[in-house]
C-alpha positions as CSV (number, residue, x, y, z in Angstrom):
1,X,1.9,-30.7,30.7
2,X,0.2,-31.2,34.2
3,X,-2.1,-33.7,35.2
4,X,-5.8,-32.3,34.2
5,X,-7.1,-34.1,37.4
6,X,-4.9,-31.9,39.9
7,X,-7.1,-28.5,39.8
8,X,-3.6,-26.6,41.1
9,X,-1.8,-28.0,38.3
10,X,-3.9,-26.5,36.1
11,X,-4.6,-23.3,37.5
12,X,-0.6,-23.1,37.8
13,X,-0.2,-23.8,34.1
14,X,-2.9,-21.2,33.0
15,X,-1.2,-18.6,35.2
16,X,2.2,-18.9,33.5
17,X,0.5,-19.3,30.2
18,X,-0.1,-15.3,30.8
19,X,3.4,-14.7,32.6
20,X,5.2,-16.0,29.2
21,X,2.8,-14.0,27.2
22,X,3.1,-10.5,29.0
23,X,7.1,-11.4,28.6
24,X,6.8,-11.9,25.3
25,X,5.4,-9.2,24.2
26,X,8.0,-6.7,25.1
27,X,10.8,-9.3,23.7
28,X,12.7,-7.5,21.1
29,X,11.8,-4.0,22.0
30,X,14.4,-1.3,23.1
31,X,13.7,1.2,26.0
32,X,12.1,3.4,24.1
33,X,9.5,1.0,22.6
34,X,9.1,-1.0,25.5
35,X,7.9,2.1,27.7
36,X,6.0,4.8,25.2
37,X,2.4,5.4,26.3
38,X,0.3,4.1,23.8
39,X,-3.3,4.7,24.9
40,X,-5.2,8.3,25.9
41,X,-4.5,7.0,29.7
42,X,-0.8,5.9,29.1
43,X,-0.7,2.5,28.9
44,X,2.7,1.1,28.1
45,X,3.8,-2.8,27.3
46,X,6.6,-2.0,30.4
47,X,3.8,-0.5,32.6
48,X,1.6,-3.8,32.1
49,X,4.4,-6.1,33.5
50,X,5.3,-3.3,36.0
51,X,1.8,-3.6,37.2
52,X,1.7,-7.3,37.2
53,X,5.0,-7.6,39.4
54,X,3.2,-6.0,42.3
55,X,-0.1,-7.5,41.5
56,X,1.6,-10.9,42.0
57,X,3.5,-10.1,44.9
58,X,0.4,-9.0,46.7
59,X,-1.7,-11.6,45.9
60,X,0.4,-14.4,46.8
61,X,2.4,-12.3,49.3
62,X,0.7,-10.3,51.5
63,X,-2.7,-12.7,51.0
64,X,-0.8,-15.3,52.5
65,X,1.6,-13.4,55.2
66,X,4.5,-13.6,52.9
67,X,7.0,-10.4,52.7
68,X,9.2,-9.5,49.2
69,X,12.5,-10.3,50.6
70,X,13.5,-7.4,48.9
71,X,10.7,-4.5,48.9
72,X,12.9,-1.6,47.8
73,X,12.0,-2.9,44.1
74,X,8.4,-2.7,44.1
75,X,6.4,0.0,44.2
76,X,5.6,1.1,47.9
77,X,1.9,1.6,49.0
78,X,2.9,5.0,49.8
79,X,3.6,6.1,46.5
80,X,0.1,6.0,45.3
81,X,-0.6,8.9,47.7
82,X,0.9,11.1,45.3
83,X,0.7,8.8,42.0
84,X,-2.1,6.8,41.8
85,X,-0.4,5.3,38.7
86,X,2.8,4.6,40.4
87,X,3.0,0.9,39.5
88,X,2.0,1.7,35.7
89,X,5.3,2.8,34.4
90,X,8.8,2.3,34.1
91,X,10.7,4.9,35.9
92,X,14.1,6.4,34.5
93,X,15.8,4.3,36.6
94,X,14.2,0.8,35.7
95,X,14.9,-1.1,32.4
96,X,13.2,-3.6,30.6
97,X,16.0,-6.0,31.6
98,X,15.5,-5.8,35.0
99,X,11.4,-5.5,35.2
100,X,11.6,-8.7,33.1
101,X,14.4,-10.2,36.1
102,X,12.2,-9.4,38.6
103,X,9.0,-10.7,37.2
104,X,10.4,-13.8,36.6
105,X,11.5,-13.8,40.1
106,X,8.2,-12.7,41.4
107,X,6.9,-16.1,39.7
108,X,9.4,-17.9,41.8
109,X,8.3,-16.3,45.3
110,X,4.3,-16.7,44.0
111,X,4.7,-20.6,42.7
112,X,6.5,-20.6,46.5
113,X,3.5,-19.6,47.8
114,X,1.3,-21.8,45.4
115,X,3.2,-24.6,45.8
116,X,2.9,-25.0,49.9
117,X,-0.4,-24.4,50.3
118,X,-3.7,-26.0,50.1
119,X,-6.3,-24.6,47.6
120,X,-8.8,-24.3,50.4
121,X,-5.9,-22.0,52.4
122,X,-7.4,-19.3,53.8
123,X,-5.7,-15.6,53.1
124,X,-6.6,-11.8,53.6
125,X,-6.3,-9.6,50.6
126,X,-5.7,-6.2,52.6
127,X,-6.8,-4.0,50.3
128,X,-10.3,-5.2,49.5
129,X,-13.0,-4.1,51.8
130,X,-14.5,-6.1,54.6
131,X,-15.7,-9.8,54.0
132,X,-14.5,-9.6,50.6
133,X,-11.1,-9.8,51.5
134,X,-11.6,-13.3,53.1
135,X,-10.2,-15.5,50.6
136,X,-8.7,-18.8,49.6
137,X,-5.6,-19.9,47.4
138,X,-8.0,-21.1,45.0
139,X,-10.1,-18.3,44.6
140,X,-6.7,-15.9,44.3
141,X,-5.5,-18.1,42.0
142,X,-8.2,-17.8,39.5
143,X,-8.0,-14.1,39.8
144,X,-4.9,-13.5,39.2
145,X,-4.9,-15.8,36.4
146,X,-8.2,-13.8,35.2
147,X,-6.3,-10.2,35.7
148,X,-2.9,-11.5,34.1
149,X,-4.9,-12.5,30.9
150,X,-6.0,-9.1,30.8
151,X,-3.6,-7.4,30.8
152,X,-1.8,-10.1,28.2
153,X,-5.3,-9.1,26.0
154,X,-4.4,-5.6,26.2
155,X,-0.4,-6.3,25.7
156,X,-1.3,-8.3,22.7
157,X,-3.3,-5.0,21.2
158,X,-0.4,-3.1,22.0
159,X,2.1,-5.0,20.6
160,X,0.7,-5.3,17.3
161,X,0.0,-1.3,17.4
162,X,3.9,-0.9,17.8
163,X,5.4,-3.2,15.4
164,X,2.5,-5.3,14.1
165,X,4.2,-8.3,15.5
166,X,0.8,-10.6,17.0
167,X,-0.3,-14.1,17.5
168,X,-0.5,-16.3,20.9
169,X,3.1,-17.5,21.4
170,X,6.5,-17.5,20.2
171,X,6.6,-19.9,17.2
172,X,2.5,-20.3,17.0
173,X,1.3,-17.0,15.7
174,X,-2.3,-18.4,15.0
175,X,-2.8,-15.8,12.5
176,X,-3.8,-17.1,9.1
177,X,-2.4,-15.8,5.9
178,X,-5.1,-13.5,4.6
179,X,-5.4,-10.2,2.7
180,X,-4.8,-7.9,5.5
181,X,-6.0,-4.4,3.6
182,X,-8.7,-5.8,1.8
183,X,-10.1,-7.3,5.4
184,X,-9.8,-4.0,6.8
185,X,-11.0,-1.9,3.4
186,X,-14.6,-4.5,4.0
187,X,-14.9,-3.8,7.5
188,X,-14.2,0.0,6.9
189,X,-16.9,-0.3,3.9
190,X,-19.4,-1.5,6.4
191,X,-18.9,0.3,9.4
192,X,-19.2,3.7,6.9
193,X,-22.8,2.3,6.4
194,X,-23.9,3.1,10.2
């Protein structure tokens, strides 16, 4: 547990909060599972942690004038020239294995980053316009911690579409016992009244 009066500490812990959430929900799935769109725009539980690999590598790379030791396994800017949804899939040639090796990896070269730097250190975000790029750690902390918990929301909704497996964290579900049809025949019965 980190010390509630170090604001990094806490911001760190929030961050992987989301990390082990996003990992968790494609725990158990094959290939298959882990990859099928799932939404009228493609959204896939693989694509949401593909897309969070580069998100953190930017943000806590390039913000802060760090290079991805290895950058053949991340999506290059170039690609969104001809696929502006390059980084939202697993190709044929990336598992679920090895997305899940490199984000954990990518946490190790962001917490780097966190880790040796003062909140108030300034960085650039190169892709946002003007002045708004101007940044600090602490500001890209909170948004990335922001974004990841997004895209653990929609994971979560994903998830439980595939399998119906749900709840906050491994061992702590959060979801109570209930009548699950008869929840759903009520709020059927009322949204039939509009």
């Amino acid at each position: 547990m980190p010390d509630t009066n170090d604001p990094k500490a806490v911001l760190k812990r929030y961050l992987q909060e989301q990390r082990d959430a996003l990992v968790w929900k494609i725990d158990g799935l094959d290939e298959r599972a882990a990859r099928w769109p799932r939404t009228p725009t493609g959204t896939s539980l693989l694509g949401i942690l593909k897309h969070c690999v580069n998100l953190e590598v930017g943000y806590f790379g390039r913000t802060f004038g760090r290079q991805w030791p290895t950058p053949e396994e991340l999506v290059p800017d170039s690609a969104f020239d001809d696929d502006p949804q390059a980084d939202w899939y697993a190709t044929e040639h990336e598992t679920r294995d090895g997305l899940v090796d490199l984000y954990r990896r990518v946490w190790t070269f962001a917490d780097e980053t966190i880790d040796s730097l003062p909140l108030d250190a300034p960085g650039r975000v190169p892709w946002w316009p003007g002045e708004r790029g101007e940044v600090t750690l602490h500001r890209v902390l909170v948004h990335v911690a922001t974004e990841l918990a997004r895209h653990a929301g929609h994971a979560d909704i994903l998830r439980e579409l595939t399998d119906e497996l749900a709840g906050l964290i491994p061992g702590l579900d959060n979801i109570p016992e209930y009548d699950w049809e008869g929840y759903i025949a009520k709020l059927k019965a009322i949204a039939e009244r509009f």
